[in-house]
C-alpha positions as CSV (number, residue, x, y, z in Angstrom):
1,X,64.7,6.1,94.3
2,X,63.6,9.4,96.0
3,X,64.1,9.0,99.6
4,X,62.9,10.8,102.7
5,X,66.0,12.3,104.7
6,X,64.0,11.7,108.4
7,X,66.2,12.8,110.8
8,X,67.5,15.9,109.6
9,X,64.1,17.2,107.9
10,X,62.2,16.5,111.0
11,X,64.4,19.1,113.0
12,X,63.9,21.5,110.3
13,X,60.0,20.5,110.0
14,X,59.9,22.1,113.7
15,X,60.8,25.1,112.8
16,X,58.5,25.5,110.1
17,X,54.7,24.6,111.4
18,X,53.6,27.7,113.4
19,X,53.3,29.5,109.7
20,X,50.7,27.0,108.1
21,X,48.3,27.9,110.2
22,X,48.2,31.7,109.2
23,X,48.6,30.7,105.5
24,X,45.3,28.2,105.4
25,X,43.2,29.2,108.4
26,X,42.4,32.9,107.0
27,X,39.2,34.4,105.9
28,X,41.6,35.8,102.5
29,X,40.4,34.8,99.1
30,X,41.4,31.8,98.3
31,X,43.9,32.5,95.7
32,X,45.2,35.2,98.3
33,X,45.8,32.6,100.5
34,X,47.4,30.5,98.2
35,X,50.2,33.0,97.5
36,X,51.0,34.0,101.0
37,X,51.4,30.0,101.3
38,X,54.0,30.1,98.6
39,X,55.8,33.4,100.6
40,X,59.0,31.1,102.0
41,X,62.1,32.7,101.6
42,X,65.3,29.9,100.6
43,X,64.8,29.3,97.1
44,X,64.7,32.1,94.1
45,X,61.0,33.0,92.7
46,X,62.1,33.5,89.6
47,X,62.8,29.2,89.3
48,X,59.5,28.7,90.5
49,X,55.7,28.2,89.4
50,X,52.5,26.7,90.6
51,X,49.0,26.8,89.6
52,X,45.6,25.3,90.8
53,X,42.3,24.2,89.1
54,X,39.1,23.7,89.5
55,X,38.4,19.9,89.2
56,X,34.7,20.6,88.1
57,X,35.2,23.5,86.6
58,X,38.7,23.2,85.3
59,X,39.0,27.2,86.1
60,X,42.5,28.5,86.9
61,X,42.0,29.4,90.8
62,X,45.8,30.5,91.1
63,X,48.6,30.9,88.6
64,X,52.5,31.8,89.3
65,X,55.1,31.4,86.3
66,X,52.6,28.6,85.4
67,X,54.4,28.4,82.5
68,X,58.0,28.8,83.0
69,X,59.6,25.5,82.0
70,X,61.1,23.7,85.2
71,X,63.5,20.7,86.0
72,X,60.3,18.5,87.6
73,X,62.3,15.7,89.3
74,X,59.7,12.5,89.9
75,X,57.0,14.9,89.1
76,X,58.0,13.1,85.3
77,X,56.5,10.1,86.6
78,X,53.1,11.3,86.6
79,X,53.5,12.1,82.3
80,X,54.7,8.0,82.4
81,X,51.5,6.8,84.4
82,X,49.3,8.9,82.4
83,X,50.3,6.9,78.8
84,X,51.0,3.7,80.3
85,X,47.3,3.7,81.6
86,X,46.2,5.6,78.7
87,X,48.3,2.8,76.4
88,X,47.9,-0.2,78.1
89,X,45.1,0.0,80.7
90,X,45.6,-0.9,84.4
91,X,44.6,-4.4,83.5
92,X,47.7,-5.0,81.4
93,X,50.3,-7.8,82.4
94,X,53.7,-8.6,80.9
95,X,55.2,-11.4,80.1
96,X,58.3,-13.0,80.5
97,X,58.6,-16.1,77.9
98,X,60.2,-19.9,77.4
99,X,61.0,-20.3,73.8
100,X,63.0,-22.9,72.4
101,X,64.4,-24.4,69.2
102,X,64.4,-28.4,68.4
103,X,61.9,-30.6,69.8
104,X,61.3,-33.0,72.5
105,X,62.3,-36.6,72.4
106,X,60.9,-38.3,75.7
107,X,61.9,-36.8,78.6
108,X,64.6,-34.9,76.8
109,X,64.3,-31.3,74.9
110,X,67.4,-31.7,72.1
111,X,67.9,-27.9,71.3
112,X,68.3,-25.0,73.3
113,X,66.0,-22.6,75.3
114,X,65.7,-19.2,75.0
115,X,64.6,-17.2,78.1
116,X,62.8,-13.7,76.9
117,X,62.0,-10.5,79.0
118,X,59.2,-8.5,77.8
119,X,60.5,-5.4,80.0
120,X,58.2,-6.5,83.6
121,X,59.5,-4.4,85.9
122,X,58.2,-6.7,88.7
123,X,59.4,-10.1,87.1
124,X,60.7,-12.1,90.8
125,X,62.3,-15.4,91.9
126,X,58.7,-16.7,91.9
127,X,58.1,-16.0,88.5
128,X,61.3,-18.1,86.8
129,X,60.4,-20.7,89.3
130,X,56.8,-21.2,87.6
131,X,58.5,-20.9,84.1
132,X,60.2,-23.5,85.6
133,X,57.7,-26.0,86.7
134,X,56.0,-25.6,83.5
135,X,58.9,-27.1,82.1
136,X,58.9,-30.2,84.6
137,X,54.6,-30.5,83.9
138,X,56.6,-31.0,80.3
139,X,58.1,-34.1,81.4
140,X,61.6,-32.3,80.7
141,X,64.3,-33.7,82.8
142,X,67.5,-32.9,80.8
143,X,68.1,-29.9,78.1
144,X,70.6,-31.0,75.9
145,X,71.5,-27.2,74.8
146,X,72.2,-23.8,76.3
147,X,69.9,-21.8,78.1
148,X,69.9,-18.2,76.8
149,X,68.9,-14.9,78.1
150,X,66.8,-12.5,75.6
151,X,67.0,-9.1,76.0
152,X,66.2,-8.2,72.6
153,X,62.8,-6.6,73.4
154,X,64.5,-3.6,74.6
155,X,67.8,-1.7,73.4
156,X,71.1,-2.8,75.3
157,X,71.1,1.0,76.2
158,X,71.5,0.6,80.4
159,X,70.6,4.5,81.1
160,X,68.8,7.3,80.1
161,X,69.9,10.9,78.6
162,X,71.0,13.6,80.9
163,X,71.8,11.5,83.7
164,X,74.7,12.2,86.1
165,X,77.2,9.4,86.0
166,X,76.3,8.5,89.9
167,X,72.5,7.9,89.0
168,X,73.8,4.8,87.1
169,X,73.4,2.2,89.6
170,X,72.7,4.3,93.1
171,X,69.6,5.6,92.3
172,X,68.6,3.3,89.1
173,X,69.7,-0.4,87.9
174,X,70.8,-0.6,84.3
175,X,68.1,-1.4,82.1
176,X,66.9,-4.3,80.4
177,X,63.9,-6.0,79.0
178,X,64.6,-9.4,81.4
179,X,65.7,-8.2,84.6
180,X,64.4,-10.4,88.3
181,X,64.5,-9.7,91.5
182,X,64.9,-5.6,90.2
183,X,68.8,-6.8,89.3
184,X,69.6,-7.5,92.4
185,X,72.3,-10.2,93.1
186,X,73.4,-11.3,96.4
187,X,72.5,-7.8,97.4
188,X,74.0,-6.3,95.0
189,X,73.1,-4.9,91.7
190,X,74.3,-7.1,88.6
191,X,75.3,-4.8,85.7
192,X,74.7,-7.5,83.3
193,X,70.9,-7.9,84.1
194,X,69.3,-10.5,81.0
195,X,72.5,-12.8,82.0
196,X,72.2,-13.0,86.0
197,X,68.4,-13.9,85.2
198,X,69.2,-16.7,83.4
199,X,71.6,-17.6,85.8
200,X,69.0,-17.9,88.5
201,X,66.6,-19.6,85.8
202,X,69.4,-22.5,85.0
203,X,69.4,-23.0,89.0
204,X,65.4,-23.5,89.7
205,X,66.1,-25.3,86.6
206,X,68.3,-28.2,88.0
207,X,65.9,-27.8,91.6
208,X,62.9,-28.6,89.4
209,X,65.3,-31.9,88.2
210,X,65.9,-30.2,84.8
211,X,69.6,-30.4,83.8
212,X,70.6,-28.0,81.3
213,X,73.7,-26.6,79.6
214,X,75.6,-23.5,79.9
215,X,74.3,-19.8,79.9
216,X,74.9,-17.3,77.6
217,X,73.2,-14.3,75.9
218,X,71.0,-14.5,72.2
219,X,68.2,-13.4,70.3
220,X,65.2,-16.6,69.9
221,X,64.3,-17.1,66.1
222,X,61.1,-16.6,65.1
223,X,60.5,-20.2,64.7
224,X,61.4,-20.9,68.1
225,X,58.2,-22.8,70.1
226,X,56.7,-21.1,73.3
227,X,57.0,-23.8,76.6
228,X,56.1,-21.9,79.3
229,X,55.2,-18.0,80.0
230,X,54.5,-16.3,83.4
231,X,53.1,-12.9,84.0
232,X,53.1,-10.2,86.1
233,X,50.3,-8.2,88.4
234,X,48.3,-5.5,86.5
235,X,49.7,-2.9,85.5
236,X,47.6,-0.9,88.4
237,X,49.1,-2.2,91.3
238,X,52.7,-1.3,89.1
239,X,51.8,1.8,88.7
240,X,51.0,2.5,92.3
241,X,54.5,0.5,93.8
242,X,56.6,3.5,91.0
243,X,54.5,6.6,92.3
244,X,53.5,5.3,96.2
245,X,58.0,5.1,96.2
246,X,58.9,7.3,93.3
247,X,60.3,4.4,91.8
248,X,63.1,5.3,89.1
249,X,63.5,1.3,88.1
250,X,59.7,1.0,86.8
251,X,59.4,4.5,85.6
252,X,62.2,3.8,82.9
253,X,61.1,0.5,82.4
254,X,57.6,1.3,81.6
255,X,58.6,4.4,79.0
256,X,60.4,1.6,77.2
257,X,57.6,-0.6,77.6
258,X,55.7,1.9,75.8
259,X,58.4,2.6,73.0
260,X,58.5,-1.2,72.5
261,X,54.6,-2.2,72.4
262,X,53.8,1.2,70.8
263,X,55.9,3.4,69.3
264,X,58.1,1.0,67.6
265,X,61.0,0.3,69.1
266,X,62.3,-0.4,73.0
267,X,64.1,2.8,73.6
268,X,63.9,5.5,76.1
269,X,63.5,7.8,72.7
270,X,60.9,5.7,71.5
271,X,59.1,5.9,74.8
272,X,59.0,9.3,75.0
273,X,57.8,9.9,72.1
274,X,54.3,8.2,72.6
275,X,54.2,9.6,76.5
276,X,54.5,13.5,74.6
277,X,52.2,12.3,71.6
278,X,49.4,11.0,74.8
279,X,49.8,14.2,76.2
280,X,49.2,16.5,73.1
281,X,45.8,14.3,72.0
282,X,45.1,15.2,75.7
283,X,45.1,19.0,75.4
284,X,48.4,19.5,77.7
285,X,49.8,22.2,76.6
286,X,53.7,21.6,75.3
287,X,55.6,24.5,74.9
288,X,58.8,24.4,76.8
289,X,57.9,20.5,77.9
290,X,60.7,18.5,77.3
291,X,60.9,14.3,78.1
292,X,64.0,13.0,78.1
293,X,63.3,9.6,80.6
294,X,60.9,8.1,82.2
295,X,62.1,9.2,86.1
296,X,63.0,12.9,85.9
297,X,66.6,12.0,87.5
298,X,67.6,13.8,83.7
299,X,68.9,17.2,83.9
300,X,67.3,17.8,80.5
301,X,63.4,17.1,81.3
302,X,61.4,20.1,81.6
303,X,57.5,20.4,82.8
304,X,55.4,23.3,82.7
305,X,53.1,23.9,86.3
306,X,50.3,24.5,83.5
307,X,51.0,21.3,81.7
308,X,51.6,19.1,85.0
309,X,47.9,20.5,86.0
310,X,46.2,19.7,82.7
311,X,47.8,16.5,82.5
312,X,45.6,16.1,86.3
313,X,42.7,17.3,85.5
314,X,42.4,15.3,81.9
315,X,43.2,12.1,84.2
316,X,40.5,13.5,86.8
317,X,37.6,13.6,83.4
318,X,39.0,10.4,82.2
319,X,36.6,7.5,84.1
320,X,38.8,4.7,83.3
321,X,41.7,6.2,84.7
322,X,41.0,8.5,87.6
323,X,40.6,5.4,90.4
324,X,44.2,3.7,89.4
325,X,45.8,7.6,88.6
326,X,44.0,8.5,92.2
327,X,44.7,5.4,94.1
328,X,48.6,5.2,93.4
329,X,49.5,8.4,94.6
330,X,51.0,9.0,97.9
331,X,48.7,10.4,100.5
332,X,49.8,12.9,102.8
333,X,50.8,11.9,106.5
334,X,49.9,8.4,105.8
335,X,52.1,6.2,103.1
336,X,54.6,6.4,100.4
337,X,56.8,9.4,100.1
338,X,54.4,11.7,102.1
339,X,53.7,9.3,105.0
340,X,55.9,12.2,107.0
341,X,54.5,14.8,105.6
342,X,51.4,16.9,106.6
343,X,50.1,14.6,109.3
344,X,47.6,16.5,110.4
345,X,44.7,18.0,109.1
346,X,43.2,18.8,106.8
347,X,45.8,17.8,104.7
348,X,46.4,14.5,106.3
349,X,44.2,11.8,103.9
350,X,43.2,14.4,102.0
351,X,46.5,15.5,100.0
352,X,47.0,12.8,97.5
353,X,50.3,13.8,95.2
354,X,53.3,12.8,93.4
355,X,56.4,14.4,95.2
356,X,60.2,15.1,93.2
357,X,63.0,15.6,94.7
358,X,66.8,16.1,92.9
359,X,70.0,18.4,93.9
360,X,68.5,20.7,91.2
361,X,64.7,20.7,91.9
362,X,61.8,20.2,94.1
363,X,57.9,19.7,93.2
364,X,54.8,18.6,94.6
365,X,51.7,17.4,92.0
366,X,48.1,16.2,92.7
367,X,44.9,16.4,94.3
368,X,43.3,18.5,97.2
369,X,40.2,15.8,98.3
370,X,38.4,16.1,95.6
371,X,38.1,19.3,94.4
372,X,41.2,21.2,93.4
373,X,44.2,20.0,91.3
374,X,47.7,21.5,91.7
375,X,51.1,21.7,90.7
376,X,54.9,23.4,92.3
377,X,57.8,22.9,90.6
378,X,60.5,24.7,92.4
379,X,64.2,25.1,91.0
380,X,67.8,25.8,92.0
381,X,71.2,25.8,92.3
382,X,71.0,23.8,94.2
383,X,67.5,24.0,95.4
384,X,66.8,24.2,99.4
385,X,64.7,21.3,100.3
386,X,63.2,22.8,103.2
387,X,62.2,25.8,102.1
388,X,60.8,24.3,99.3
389,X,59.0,22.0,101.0
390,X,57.4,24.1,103.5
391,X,55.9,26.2,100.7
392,X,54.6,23.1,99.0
393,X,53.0,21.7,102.2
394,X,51.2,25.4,102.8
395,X,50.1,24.9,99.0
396,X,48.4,21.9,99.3
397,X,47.0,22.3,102.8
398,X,45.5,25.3,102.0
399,X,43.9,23.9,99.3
400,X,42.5,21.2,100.9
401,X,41.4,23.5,103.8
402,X,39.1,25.3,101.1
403,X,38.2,22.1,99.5
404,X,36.7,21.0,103.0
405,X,35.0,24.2,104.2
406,X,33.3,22.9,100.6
407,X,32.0,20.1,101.6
């Protein structure tokens, strides 16, 4: 998960407000003003492209290597919110599912039970429990069989291409289509995910007075009978806990989501697939985009400035989606990943964006009030944080200086 270093960028954040000023408070065109915004030295030019639209018009106001393809970090998270909404809707819930085999005699079910994720990325405690009581509403006091975990909606594949060994784990649990409590065990992360669930599920078990046999992994037959489902939120208030945090867990979860309900199969490839093929029916332009996961944390996903833009704008246009696309991103100098960034104004509730952060890039995506959409996508070897975000921050704030002298 993409974390805000505090201490250390606030001493550098000091050294780097007197500029903003004299890049958004000038009487320069727009677009002139937009470039000297951009004019911080640290990170190479040449790795580097923004652009900004016109939300009513959808005119190109400024362009820079708009289409230079670019390592986008979490900016990939705004091409996952974009078809899960588009996919699903904001109203969609997922389910997580007791099936069993045999029948029940009495108070007794004779055959085993089968518990079966659906990929929710926000299953908790709470929601086993009510599987749970569902059970004891049954009348069930003993399970003569095992009680199995069900993973089977998704692949067993626990990462995603192009990551670096040390994502695995540090910055994202391995995946699976029934994980709780995001996989975390006695504080710390279970690598077997489906199993620790029904772990926890066999316990509220036997505190609901349900005894039940051992644990172990398998697949429910198709003739297995439903007892007891639970779901989770909407899909909205999902979306906005993954882009409010820059949630890597939910991102990849949800692109297998989408590879499993739509295109076919729960992969990360699968996934992919139907985020690119949302994007294409949308008019974003693809060449040089490349979607690899669901997070950006790969080293082989690739955005476009132009396509992260058009992909904003079409979500602007788009009724159904534009309060839930609007609502979950983080606003500057107030929550989320940008609750420490341009507090003041007239950025400050009035930047809304999706920020990315890796060793190897640096981006800012999203909305100047209501009036402008942008996109920076900055690269490098490494790529310096500060620097980059100082020119970012100018960016947007000048933006939504001219978006206010609008008004």
């Amino acid at each position: 998960m993409e974390r805000v270093r505090n201490v250390l960028l606030l001493a550098a954040a000091m050294c780097v407000l007197a500029p903003v000023a004299a890049a958004t408070g000038s009487s320069l065109p727009l677009p002139t003003r937009l470039a000297d915004a951009l004019a911080v030295g640290g990170n190479p030019t040449a790795a580097s492209g923004a652009i900004a639209l016109d939300l009513d018009t959808g005119q190109v106001l400024f362009a820079r290597h708009a289409d230079l393809p670019l390592a986008p970090a979490s900016n990939e998270k705004l091409t996952v919110t974009f078809a899960a909404l588009r996919e699903l809707g904001p109203d969609y819930r997922f389910g997580t599912e007791v099936l069993a085999t045999g029948s029940q005699s009495g108070a007794v079910w004779e055959g085993n039970v089968f518990l079966k994720g659906f990929g929710d990325p926000s299953l908790t405690s709470l929601g086993l429990s009510r599987l749970a009581t569902q059970l004891h509403q049954l009348g069930i006091t003993r399970i003569t069989g095992r009680v199995f975990a069900d993973e089977s909606w998704f692949d067993t594949v626990r990462t995603a291409p192009g990551w670096k060994p040390s994502f695995y784990v540090n910055e994202c649990p391995p995946l699976s289509a029934l994980e709780v409590n995001g996989d975390v065990v006695a504080d710390r992360i279970s690598l077997e995910p489906a199993l620790s669930a029904a772990i926890l599920f066999k316990q509220l078990l036997k505190k609901h007075g349900i005894a039940s046999g051992a644990v172990g992994s398998g697949t429910a037959p198709d003739s297995a009978n439903a007892l007891a489902i639970t779901e989770s939120g909407p899909l909205a208030s999902i979306i906005e806990q993954m882009d409010r945090n820059s949630d890597n867990f939910v991102a990849e979860m949800l692109v297998k989501d989408l590879g499993a309900q739509i295109g076919g199969a729960g992969t990360t490839a699968a996934g992919t697939a139907v985020v690119r093929n949302d994007l294409s029916a949308a008019g974003v332009p693809l060449a040089g985009v490349r979607l690899a996961d669901g997070s950006g944390l790969s080293e082989l996903d690739r955005l476009t400035p132009r396509a992260v833009a058009t992909l904003l704008l079409d979500a602007w246009k788009d009724t159904t989606l534009r309060t839930v696309f609007w609502q979950a991103l983080p606003v500057a100098g107030v929550n989320g990943t940008l609750e420490d960034r341009m507090e003041q104004a007239p950025a400050r509730g009035n930047v809304r964006a999706k920020t990315g952060t890796t060793d190897l890039a640096s981006a800012l995506s999203g909305y100047a009030g209501t009036r402008y959409a942008f996109a920076v996508l900055q690269n490098g070897s490494p790529v310096h944080e500060w620097p980059a975000r100082k020119a970012q921050d100018r960016f947007a704030t000048a933006l939504a200086s001219a978006a206010e002298q609008l008004q």
